[in-house]
C-alpha positions in Angstrom: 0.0 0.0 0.0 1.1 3.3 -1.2 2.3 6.2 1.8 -0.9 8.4 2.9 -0.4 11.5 4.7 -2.4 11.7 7.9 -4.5 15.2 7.1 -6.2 17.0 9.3 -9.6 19.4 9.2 -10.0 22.6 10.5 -13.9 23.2 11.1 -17.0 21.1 10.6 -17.7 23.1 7.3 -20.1 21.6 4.4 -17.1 21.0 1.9 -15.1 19.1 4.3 -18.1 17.2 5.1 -19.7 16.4 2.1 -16.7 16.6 -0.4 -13.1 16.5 1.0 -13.3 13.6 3.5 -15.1 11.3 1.0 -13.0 12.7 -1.5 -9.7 11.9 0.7 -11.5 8.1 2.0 -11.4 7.3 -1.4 -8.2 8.2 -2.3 -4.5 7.1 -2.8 -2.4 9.2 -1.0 -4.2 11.1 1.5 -6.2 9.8 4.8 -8.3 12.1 6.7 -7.4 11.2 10.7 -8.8 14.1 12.5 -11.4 16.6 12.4 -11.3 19.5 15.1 -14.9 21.0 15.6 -16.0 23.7 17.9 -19.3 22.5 17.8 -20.9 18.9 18.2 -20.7 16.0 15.3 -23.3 13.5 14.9 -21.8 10.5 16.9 -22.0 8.6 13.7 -20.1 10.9 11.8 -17.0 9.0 10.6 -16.6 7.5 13.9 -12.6 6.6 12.6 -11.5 10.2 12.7 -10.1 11.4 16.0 -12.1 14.6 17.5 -10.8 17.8 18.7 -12.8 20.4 20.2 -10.7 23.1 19.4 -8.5 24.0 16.2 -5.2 24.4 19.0 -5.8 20.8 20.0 -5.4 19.4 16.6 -2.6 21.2 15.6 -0.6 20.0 18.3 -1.3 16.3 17.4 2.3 15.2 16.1 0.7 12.9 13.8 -0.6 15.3 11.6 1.2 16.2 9.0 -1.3 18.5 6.9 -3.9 20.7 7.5 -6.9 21.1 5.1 -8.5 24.9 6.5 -12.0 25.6 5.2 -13.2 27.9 7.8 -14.8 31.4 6.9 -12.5 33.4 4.7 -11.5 35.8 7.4 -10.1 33.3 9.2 -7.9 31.6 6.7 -4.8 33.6 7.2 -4.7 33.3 11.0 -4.9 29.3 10.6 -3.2 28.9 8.4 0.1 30.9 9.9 -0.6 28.6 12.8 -0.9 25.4 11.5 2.5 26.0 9.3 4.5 27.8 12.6 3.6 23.8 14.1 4.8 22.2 11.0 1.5 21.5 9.4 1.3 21.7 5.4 -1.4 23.4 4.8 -4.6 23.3 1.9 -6.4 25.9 2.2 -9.9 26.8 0.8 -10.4 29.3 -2.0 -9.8 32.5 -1.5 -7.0 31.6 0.3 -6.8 35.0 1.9 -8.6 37.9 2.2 -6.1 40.6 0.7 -2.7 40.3 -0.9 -1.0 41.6 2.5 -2.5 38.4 4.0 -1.4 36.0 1.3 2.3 36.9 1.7 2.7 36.8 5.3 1.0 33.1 4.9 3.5 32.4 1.8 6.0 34.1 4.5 5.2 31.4 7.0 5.2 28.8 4.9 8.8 29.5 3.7 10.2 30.3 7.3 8.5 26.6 8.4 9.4 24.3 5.3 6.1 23.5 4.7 3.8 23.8 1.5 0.8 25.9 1.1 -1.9 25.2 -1.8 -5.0 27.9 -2.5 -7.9 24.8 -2.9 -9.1 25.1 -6.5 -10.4 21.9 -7.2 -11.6 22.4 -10.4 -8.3 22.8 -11.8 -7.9 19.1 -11.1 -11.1 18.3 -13.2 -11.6 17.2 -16.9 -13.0 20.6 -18.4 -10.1 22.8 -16.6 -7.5 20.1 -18.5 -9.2 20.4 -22.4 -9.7 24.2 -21.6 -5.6 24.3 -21.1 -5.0 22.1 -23.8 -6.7 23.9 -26.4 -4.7 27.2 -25.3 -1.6 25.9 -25.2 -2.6 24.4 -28.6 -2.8 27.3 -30.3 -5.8 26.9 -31.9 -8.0 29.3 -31.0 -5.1 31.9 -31.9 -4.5 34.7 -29.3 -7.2 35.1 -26.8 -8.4 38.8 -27.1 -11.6 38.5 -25.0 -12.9 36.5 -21.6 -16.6 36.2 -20.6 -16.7 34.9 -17.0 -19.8 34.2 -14.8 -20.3 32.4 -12.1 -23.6 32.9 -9.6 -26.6 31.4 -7.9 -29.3 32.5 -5.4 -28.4 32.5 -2.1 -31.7 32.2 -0.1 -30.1 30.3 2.9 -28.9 31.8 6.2 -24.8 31.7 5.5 -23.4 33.8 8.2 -20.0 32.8 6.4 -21.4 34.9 2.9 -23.3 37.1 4.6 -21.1 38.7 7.4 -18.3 41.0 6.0 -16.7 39.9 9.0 -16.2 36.9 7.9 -15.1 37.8 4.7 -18.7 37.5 3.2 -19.6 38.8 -0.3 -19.9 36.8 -3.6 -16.7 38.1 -5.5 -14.9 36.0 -2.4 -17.4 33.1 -2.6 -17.8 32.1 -6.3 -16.3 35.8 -7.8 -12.9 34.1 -7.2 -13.1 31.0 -9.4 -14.0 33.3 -12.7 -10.4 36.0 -11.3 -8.7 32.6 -11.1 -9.7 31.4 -15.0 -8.8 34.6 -15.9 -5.6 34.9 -14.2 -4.4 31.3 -16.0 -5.3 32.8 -19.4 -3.7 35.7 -19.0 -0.2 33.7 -17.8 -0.7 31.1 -20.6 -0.4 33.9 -22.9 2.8 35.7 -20.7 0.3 38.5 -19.3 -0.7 39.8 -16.3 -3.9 41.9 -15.2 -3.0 45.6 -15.2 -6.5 47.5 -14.8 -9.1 46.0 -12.8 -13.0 47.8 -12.1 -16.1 46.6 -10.6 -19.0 47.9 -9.4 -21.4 46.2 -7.0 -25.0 45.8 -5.4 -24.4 45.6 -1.7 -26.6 44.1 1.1 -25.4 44.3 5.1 -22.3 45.0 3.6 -21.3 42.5 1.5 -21.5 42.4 -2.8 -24.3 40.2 -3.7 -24.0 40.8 -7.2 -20.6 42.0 -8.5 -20.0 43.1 -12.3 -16.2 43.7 -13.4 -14.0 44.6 -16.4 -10.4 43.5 -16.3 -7.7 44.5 -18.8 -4.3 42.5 -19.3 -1.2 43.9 -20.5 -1.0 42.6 -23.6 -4.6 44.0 -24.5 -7.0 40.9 -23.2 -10.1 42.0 -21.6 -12.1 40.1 -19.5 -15.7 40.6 -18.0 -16.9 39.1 -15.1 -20.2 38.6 -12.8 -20.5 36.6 -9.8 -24.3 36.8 -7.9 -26.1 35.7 -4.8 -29.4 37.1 -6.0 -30.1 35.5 -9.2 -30.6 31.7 -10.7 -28.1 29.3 -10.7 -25.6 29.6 -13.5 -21.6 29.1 -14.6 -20.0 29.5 -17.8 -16.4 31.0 -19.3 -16.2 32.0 -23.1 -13.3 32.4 -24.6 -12.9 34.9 -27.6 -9.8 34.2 -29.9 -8.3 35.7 -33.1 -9.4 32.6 -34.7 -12.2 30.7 -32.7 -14.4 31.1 -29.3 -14.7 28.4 -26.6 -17.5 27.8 -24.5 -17.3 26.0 -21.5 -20.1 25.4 -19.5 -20.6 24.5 -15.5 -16.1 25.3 -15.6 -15.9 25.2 -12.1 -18.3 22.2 -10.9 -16.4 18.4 -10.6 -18.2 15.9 -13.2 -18.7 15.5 -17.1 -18.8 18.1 -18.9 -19.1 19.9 -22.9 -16.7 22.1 -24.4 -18.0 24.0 -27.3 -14.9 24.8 -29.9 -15.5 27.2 -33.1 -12.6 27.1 -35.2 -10.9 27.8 -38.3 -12.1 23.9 -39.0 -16.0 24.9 -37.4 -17.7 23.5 -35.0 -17.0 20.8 -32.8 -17.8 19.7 -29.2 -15.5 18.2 -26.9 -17.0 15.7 -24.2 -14.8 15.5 -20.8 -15.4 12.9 -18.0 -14.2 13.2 -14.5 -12.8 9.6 -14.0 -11.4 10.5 -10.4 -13.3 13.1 -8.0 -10.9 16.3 -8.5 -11.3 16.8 -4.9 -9.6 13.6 -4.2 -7.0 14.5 -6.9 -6.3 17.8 -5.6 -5.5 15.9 -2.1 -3.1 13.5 -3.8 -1.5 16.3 -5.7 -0.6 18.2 -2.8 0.2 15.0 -0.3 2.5 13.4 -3.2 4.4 17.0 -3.1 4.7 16.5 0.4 6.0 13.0 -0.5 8.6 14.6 -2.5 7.2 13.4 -5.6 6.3 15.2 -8.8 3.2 16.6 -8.5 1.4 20.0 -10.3 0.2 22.4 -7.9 -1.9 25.2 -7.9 1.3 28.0 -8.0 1.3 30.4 -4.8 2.4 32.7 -7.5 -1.3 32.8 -9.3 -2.6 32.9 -5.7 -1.4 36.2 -5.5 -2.1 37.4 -8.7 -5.5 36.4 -7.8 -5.3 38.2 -4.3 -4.0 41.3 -6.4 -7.4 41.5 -8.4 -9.8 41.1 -6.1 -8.0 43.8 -3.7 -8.6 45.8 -7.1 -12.1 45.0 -7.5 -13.1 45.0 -4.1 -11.5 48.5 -3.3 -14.5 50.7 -3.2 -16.0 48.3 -0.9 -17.0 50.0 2.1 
């Protein structure tokens, strides 16, 4: 049997329940072994898992080796810091920080500890993320000139994690991110980076529910995005090129998707399937770094590019 790294997780949140810890039971590399949680788990809950009742307590365990933090976004930064000054590698969730000035004192701790740190975007583990690069790096579509991001749904839950500015509420931090992140990649695949960055903003308790922005790259791409709380479920990223568009629906979601290419050839689709849970991927990706093993990571150095922007866009945020 393969090496697993003993991970543990920071908070009782939805995506560690219902998607990382299945994702990491399931997996090669990585075994989930404790979960701290301030407030009470269902005795059933994965009765294998040790139980902390603080975040403190779990960090100290020596058997830990990495931390997966997917508490509120306001947060992320001060856990993180901690669980790399005890050694911990650390995953953390998207956005991995709230402001650039927070993303380099984490990338700070991480270098002053030895330890890696990973911003958790699953989705660039998963099939449609892979063709999308492909096809860029393919050349096919000729220079991208144009990107069309969205990425929304209506929030009509109590979320005091969205909703509470904080907490680092606000939808360009929830799902806004995902669309900067697309962007971002495009931009380096083409040797660009963003250079102008606006938004404006619908506001409620003090957070952006729905966020429009125009970005502009230095080597003339544009990009628009919109990211929502208030409106119908949707995701999509279009690509405009000097010879062809691309349309990929439901980008950031894990399973099968549909890639819809015009080129200088016409139409065509291209079918993905997610043969592995990318969530379970992106654990193995970072635990066979921490192996020392090859393994592609999600560069800190697009993590704060990514920080960079949405400090732009979120500026005239009271």
């Amino acid at each position: 049997m393969e090496r697993q790294v003993r991970w543990g997780i920071l908070g009782n949140a939805m995506i560690a329940r219902e998607y990382m810890i299945p994702a990491m039971r399931g997996s090669k590399r990585s075994r989930a072994a404790a979960i701290a949680s301030r407030g009470p788990l269902p005795a059933d809950f994965l009765p294998e898992l040790r139980r902390y009742p603080d975040y403190e307590a779990l960090l100290r365990d020596p058997e830990i080796e990495a931390v997966y933090v997917p508490v509120p976004n306001a947060l992320h930064a001060e856990w993180s810091v901690r669980a790399m000054e005890r050694g911990k590698h650390v995953l953390c969730e998207k956005p991995m920080a709230c402001t650039e000035a927070e993303g380099r004192r984490m990338a700070d701790a991480a270098r002053a500890n030895g330890v890696l740190l990973m911003e958790a975007f699953m989705y660039r583990y998963g099939g449609k993320f892979r063709a999308m690069r492909e096809i860029l790096r393919g050349g096919e579509l000729g220079r991208i000139r144009g990107v069309r991001a969205c990425h929304g749904y209506l929030l009509d839950w109590k979320s005091p994690a969205r909703q509470d500015p904080a907490l680092g509420g606000g939808c360009l931090y929830d799902v806004g991110c995902y669309c900067v992140d697309a962007v971002n990649e495009i931009a380096r695949l083409q040797g660009a980076r963003l250079c102008e960055a606006r938004s404006v903003m619908r506001l409620e308790g003090g957070v952006d529910v729905h966020s429009s922005a125009c970005l502009l790259c230095g080597d003339g791409m544009t990009a628009s995005l919109d990211c929502w709380f208030d409106g119908k479920e949707r995701q999509e990223l279009v690509l405009l090129g000097e010879r062809g568009t691309l349309r990929v629906p439901n980008l950031f979601e894990p399973g099968p998707g549909r890639l819809e290419l015009t080129g200088p050839d016409g139409p065509r689709t291209i079918e993905t399937a997610d043969e592995a849970d990318p969530y379970g991927l992106e654990a193995d990706a970072f635990s066979a770094a921490i192996l020392g093993m090859e393994s592609e990571l999600v560069p800190l150095s697009g993590t704060m590019e990514n920080l960079r922007t949405l400090d732009l866009l979120l500026r005239e945020r009271p």
